[in-house]
C-alpha positions in Angstrom: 2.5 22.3 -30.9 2.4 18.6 -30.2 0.7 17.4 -27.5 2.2 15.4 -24.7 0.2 13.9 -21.8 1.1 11.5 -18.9 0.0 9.4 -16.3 1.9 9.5 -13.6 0.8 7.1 -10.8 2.8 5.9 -7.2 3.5 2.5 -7.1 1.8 2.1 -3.8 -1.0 0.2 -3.9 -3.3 -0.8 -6.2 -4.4 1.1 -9.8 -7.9 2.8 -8.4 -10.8 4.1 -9.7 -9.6 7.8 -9.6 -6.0 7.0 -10.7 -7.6 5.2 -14.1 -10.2 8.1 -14.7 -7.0 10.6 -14.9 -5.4 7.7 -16.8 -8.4 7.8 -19.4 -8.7 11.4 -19.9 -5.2 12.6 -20.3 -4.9 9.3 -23.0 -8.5 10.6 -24.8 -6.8 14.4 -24.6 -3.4 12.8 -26.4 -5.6 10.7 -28.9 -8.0 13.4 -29.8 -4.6 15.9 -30.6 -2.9 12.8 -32.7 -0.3 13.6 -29.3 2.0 11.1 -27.3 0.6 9.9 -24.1 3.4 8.6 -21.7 3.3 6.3 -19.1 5.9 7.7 -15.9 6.1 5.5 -12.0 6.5 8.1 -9.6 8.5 5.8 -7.1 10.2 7.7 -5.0 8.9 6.9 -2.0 11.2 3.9 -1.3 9.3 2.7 1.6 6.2 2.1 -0.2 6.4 0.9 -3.5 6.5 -2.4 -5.0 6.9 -4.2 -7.9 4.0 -5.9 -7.3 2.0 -2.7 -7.5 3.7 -1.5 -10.6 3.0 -5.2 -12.4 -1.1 -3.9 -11.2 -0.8 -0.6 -13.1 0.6 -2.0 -16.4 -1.9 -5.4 -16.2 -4.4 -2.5 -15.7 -3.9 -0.6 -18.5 -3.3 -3.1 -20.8 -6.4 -4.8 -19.6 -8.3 -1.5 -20.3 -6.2 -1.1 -23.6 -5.2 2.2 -23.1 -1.8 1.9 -24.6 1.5 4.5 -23.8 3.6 5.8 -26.7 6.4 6.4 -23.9 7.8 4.4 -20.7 7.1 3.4 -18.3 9.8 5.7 -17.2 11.2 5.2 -13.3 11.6 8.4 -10.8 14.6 5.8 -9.3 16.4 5.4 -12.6 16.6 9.5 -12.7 18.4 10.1 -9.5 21.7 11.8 -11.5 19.3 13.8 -13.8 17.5 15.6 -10.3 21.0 15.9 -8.8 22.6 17.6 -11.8 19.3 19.7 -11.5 19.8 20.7 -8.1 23.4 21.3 -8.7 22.4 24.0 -11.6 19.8 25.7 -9.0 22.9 26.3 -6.4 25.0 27.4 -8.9 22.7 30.1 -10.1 21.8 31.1 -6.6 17.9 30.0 -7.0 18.4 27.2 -4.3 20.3 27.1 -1.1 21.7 24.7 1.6 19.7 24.5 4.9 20.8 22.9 8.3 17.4 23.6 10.4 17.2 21.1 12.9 13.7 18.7 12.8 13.3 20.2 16.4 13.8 24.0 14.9 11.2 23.5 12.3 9.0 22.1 15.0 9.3 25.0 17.2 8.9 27.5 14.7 5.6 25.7 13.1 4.0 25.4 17.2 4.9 29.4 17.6 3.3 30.6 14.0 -0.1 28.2 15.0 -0.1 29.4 18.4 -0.3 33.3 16.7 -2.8 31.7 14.2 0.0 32.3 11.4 -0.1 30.1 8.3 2.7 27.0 9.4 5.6 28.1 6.5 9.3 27.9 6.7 10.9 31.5 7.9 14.2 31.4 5.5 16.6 31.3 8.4 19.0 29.6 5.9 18.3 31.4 2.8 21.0 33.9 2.4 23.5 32.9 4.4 25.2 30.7 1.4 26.4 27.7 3.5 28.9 25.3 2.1 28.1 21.8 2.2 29.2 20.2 5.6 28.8 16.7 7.6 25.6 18.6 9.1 22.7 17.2 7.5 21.1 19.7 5.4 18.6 19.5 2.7 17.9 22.0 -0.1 15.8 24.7 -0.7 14.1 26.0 -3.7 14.4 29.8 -3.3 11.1 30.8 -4.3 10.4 34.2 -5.3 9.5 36.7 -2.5 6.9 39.0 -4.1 4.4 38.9 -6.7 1.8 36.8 -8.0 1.6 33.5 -9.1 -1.3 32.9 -11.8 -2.3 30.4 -14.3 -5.5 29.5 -16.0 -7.0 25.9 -14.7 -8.4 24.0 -18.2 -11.5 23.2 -15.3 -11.5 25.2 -12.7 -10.4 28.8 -14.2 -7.9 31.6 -13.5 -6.0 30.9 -10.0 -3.8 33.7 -8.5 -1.4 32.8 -5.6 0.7 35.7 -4.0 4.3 34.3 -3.3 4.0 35.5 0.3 2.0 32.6 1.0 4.5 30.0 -0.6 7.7 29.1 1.5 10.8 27.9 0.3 10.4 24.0 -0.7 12.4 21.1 0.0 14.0 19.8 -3.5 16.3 17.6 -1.6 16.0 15.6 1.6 19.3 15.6 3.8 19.0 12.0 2.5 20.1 12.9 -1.0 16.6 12.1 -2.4 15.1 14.6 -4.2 11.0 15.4 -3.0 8.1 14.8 -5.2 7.6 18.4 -6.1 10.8 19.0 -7.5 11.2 15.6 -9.2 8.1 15.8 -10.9 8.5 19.3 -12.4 12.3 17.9 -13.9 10.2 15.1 -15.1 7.8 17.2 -17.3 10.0 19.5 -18.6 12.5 16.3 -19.8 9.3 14.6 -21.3 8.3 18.0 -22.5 4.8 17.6 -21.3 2.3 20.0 -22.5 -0.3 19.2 -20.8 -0.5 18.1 -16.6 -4.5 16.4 -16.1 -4.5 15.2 -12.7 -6.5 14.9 -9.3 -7.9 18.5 -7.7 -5.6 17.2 -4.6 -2.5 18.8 -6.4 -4.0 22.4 -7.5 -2.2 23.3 -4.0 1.4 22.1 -5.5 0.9 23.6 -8.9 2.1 27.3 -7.9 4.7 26.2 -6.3 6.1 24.2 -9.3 5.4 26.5 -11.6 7.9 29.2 -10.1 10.1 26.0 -10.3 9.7 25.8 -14.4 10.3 29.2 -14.5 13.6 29.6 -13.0 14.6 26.5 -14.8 13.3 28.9 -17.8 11.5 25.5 -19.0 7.6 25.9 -20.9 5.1 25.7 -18.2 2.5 23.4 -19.1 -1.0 23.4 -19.1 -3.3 22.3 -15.8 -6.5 20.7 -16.2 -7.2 19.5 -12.6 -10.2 16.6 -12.1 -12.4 16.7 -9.3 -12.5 14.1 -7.1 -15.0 10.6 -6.9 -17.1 10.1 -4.1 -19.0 7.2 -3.0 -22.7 7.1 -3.0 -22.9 8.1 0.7 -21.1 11.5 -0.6 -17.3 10.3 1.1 -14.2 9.7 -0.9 -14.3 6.8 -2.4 -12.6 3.5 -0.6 -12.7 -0.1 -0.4 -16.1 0.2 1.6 -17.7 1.1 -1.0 -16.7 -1.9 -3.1 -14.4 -2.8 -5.6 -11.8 0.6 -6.5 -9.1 -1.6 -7.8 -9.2 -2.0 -11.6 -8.7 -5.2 -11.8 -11.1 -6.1 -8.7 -13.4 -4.3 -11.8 -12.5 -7.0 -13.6 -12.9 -10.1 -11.7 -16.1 -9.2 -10.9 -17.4 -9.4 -14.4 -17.2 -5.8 -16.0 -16.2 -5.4 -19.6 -13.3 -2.9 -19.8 -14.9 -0.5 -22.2 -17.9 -0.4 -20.4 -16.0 0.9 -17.4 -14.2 3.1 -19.8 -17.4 4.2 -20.6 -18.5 5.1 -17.2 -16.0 6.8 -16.1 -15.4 8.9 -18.9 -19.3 10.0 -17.6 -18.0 10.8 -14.0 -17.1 14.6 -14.2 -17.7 14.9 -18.0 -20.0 15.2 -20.3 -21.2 15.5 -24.1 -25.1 16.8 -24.4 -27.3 14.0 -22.8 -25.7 10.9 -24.9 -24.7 8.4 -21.8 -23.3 5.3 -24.3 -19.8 5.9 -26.0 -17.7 3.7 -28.3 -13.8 4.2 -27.2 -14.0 5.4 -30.5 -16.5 8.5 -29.8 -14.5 9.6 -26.6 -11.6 10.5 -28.6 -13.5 12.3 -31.4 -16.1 14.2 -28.6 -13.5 14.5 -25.7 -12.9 18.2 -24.8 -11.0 19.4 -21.1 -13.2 22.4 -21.0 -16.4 20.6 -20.4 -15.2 18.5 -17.4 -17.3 19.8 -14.7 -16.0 21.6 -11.3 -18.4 19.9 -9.0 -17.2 15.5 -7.7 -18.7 13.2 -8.8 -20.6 9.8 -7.0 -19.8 6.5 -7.9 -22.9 4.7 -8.7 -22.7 0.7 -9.3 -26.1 0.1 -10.8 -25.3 2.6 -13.2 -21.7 0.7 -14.2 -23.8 -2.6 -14.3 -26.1 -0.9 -16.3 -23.7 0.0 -18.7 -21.8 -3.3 -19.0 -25.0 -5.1 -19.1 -25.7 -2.9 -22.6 -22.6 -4.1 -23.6 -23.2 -7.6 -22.9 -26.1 -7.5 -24.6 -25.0 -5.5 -27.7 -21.2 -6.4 -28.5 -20.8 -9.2 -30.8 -21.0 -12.7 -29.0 -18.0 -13.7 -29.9 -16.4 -10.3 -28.4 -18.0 -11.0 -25.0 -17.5 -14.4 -25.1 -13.2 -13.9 -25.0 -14.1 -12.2 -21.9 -16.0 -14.5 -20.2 -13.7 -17.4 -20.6 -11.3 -15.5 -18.6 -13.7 -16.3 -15.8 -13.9 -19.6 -16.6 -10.5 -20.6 -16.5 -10.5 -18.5 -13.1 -12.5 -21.4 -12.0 -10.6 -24.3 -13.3 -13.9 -24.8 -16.1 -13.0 -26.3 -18.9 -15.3 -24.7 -21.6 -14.7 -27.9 -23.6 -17.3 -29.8 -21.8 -19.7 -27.4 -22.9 -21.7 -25.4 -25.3 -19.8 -22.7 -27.4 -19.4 -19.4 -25.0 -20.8 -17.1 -28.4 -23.9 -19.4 -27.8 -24.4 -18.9 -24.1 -24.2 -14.6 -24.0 -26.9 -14.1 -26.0 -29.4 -16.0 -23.6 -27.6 -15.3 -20.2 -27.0 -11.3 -21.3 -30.1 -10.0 -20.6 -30.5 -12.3 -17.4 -27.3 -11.3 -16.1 -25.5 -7.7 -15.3 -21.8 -9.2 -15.0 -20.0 -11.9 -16.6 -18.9 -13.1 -13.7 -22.8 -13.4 -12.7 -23.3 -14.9 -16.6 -20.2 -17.6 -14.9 -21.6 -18.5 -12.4 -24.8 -19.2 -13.9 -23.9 -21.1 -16.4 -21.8 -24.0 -14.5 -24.4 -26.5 -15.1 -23.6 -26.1 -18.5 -19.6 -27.9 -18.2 -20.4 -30.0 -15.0 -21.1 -33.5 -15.2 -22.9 -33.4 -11.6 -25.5 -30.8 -11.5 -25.8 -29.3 -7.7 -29.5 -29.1 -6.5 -31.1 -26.6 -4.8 -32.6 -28.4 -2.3 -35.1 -26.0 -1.6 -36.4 -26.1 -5.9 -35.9 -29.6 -5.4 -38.9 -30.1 -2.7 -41.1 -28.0 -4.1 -40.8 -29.0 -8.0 -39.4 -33.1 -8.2 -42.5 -34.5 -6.5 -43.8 -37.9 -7.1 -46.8 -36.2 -9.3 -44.8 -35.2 -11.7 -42.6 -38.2 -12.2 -45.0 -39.8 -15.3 -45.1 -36.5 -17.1 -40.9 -36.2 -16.8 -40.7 -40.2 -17.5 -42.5 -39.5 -20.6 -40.4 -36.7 -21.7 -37.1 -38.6 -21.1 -38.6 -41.4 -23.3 -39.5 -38.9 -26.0 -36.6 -36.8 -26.0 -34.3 -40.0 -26.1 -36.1 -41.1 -29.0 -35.3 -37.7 -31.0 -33.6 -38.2 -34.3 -32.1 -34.8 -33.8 -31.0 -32.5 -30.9 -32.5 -29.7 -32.1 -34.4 -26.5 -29.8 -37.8 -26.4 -32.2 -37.6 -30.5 -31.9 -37.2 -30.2 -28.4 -40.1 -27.5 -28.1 -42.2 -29.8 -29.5 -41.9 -32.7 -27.0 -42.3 -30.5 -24.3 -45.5 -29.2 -26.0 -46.9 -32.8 -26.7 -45.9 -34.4 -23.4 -48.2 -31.5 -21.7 -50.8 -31.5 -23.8 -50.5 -35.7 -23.2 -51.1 -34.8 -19.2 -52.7 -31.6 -19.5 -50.8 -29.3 -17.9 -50.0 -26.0 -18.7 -46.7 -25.4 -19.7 -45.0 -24.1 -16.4 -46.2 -27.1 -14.6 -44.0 -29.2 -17.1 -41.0 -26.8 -17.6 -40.1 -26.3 -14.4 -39.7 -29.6 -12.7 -37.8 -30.1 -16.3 -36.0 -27.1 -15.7 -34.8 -27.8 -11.8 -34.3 -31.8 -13.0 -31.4 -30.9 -15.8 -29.9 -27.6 -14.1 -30.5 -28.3 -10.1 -31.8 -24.1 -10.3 -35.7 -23.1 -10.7 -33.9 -20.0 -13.0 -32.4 -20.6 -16.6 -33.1 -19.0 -20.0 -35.8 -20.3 -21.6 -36.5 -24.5 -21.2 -36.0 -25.1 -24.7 -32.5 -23.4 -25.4 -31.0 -24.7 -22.3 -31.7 -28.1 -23.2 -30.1 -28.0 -26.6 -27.0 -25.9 -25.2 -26.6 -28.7 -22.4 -26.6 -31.7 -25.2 -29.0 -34.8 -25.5 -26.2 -36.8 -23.0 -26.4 -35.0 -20.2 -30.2 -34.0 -20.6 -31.2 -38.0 -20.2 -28.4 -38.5 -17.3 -30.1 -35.5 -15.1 -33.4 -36.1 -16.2 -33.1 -40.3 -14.9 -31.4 -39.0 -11.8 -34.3 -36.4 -11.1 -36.6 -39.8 -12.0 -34.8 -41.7 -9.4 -34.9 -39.2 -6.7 -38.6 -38.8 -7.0 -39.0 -42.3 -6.7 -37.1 -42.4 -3.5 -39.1 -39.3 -2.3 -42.2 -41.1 -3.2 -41.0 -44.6 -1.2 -39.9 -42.4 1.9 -43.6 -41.2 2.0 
């Protein structure tokens, strides 16, 4: 049997956290199978989706390179198809007309609460064959009225549902739109899916759909439900708990493959390993060991993980990545040292790149900006011989090189007899404005011989000042 997957998302909102981890897994389960994973917009709901929100979900996925054999198809651009459908159903007498008022349904949902009776419709309509009529009217699925309904969850197990409990769905509003339920079941069985892996919040829908298959006398497929994400503080994940929008993911500096990564992590599991290559996920990916129980969404472990990455991927990997941020910025990188030069000394410094960005803008900017506070406590008049003599020394070097360099700094201490903190961090807060940076030497043969002597005679000149104010 070939296996078929798909992701299925509303264009509603933004592609979150949740949505991408179904995304991942029924793309791993199609990869590991040599199957077809298909990419389907569930649009239906008129109201609420946008093209802007559809343009999120494919920037998404291409962002996190997991790539669709199929679509995206549009629920909107099958309208005929679910009509012809529903036409079939009325022919064969497995769906009916029904002209219960809002007000009816009302009523009859306050008197079955009031008796403490499950709310379900009461198939007034059901047999009485109506023709259709200027009445408004929707349809109704006619679902069967005994037995069992039972399938075997890839995560959570056997499920049994007795048809008493299911009423007779809506599979077109009085509107002429056909409902989610019914257009999603038409859907699968047209993309002859084999496999539906999807949020724990549909295991209530799935009986009811599959008695829909079966009267269409279509394959039912399998079900692997996911449990759902939770925030740290144990509640469904939202935007209070930070970013939950992929891309938000990455403008703040995560690598996709590291959230890839983690969120393959977030409900299952393989032994104790915690780092996989995209590569491993498809070989070691298996439904049955996705576990029952939600999972929490923990950021220090996702920055944990992409700062592995950072630190491990190939410089000149991480370094396409980071330019992204860059340009966000309006930097222009050619001002500066290489990018594959600056991630090995900012990735163990830094969990993002975003955070690797932003400290590295000293780097491309002709005017360093001080911290004041760095400023007062390092650039005082004391040290202004020992950095004098450095800027003479380091201007007279032949070449700009970081064991060159080293050397200065070494001999211009010795010179004053200082350790080498007392030298390297005035130097340090005089050519980058920060008290932080790698290690003195490297950032002053990444920033370039030019724009080491412009900061450090600026630094000169302010301590000069400082020392005239006193």
């Amino acid at each position: 049997m070939a296996i078929r997957t798909r992701f299925a998302p509303s264009p509603t909102g933004f592609l979150h956290v949740g949505g991408v981890r179904t995304a991942l897994f029924s793309w791993l389960y199609a990869r590991r199978h040599q199957g077809k994973f298909i990419l389907r917009i569930e649009d239906t709901d008129r109201e609420r989706s946008t093209q802007e929100s559809v343009q999120a979900i494919l920037d998404g996925m291409a962002w996190l390179k997991m790539d669709f054999d199929e679509g995206p198809y549009f629920q909107t651009q099958r309208y005929e198809r679910y009509l012809e459908v529903v036409q079939r159903l009325l022919e064969e007498g497995k769906a009916y007309r029904c002209e219960c008022t809002r007000e009816r349904l009302e009523a009859l949902r306050e008197t079955q609460l009031a008796a403490k009776e499950k709310p379900r419709y009461d198939g007034r309509c059901r047999d009485k064959n109506l023709p259709e009529s200027d009445i408004p009217q929707v349809i109704r699925f006619k679902n069967p009225l005994a037995g069992m309904v039972s399938f075997t969850d890839e995560v959570y197990g056997d499920i049994h549902v007795s048809n008493e409990e299911l009423d007779d769905l809506i599979i077109l509003r009085s509107d002429g739109h056909p409902t989610y339920n019914f257009a999603v079941v038409i859907d699968d069985m047209d993309m002859q899916i084999t496999h539906v892996i999807r949020g724990d919040d549909h295991i209530n829908n799935t009986p009811r759909q599959i008695n829909l298959f079966k009267a269409l006398s279509a394959p039912v497929p399998v079900f692997a439900h996911l449990p759902m994400i939770l925030g740290e503080d144990g509640k469904r994940l939202s935007k209070r708990h930070g970013a939950v929008s992929v891309l938000q993911f990455k403008e703040d500096g995560i690598l996709p493959h590291a959230l890839l990564n983690y969120l393959v992590r977030l409900g299952w599991s393989y032994k104790d390993q915690e780092i996989f290559s995209v590569e491993e996920m498809i070989a070691k990916f298996d439904l049955k060991k996705i576990s029952r129980g939600a999972s929490s969404f923990n950021y220090e472990k996702l920055y944990w993980l992409n700062q592995h990455y950072q630190r491990t991927d190939p410089p000149e990997e991480v370094a396409k990545a980071l330019q992204w941020h860059f340009d966000m910025k309006g930097v222009d990188i050619r001002q500066g040292p290489f990018l594959k030069d600056l991630v090995p000394i900012q990735a163990e410094r830094c969990k993002t790149l975003e955070e690797i960005c932003k400290a590295s803008m000293y780097f491309f900017q002709d005017e360093v900006e001080y911290d004041e506070n760095a400023v007062k406590k390092y650039l005082r008049p004391v040290i202004y011989e020992p950095l004098k003599e450095l800027y003479e020394r380091l201007q007279q070097l032949s070449d700009w090189q970081r064991d060159l360099i080293q050397e200065v700094i070494n001999d211009v201490s010795a010179k004053f007899d200082l350790n080498m903190a007392k030298v390297a961090q005035p130097l340090r807060v005089a050519v980058t404005g920060s008290s932080t940076s790698p290690s003195i030497d490297m950032t002053l043969t990444l920033l370039g011989r030019k724009r080491v002597l412009t900061r450090l005679q600026e630094a000169l000149g302010r301590i000069k000042a400082r020392a005239a104010a006193q």
